[in-house]
C-alpha positions, 0 to 999 in steps of 0.5 A, spaced: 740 149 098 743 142 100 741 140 106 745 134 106 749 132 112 757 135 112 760 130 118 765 132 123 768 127 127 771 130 134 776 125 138 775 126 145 780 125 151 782 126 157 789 131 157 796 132 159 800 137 162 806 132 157 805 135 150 807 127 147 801 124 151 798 126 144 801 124 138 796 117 138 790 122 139 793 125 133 795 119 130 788 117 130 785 124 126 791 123 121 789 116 119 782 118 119 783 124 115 787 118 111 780 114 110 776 119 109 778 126 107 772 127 105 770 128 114 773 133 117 776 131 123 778 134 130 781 132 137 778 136 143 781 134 150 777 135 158 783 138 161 790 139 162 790 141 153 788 144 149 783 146 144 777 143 148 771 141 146 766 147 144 773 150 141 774 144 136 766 144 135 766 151 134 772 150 128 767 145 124 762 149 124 765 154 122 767 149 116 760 148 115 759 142 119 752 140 121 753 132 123 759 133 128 761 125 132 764 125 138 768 119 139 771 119 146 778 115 146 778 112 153 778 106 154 773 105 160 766 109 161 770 112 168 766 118 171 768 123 166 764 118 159 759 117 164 757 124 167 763 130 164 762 129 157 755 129 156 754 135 161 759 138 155 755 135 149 748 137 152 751 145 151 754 143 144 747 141 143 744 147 146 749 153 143 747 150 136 740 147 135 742 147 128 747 141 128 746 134 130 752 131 135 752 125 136 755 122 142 759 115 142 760 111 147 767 110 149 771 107 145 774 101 149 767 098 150 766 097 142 767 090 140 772 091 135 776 095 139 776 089 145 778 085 139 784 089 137 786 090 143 787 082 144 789 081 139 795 086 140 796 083 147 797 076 144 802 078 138 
């Protein structure tokens, strides 16, 4: 039986009622499927969209993940980084004690996107 990981990457964001709030959500998974297609990739929301977190975990898992990665895609740890998606994490954790989820912290506190982002701002 082989037991090596099978990585799953969900990106996590807010949500919209506006369907093109979307696109650079998607955008993101489309370039990692890119880079990595070996990684299946998902976009999940907190509200206002769909498919929600545990949906998106549900689909990889089903595909036979059992190393998932949550990227959060907000740009500051506001309370829904710092206590929703947790609460939503630790269910996961709870549902499929099985699969290692691993919880990143926001993505605008990474070092690399500060610098992109600086970047951007003085192109």
């Amino acid at each position: 039986m082989n037991n090596s990981p099978f990585h799953g990457t969900i990106l996590f964001a807010h949500g919209s009622r506006d369907p093109l709030w979307r696109k650079p959500i998607e955008a993101v998974a489309a370039r990692i499927s890119e880079m990595a297609p070996q990684v299946h990739v998902r976009c999940a929301y907190l509200e206002l969209s769909v498919p929600d977190l545990a949906t998106s975990a549900n689909e990889l898992i089903a595909l036979g993940v059992n190393h998932i990665t949550v990227l959060p895609l907000f740009l500051g740890a506001g309370k829904h980084a710092r206590e929703d998606l947790p609460v939503l994490v630790q269910e996961l954790r709870l549902a499929h004690p099985t699969v290692e989820v691993n919880l990143r912290p926001a993505i605008g506190e990474d070092a690399q996107m500060i610098e992109l982002m600086a970047r951007v701002a003085l192109s």
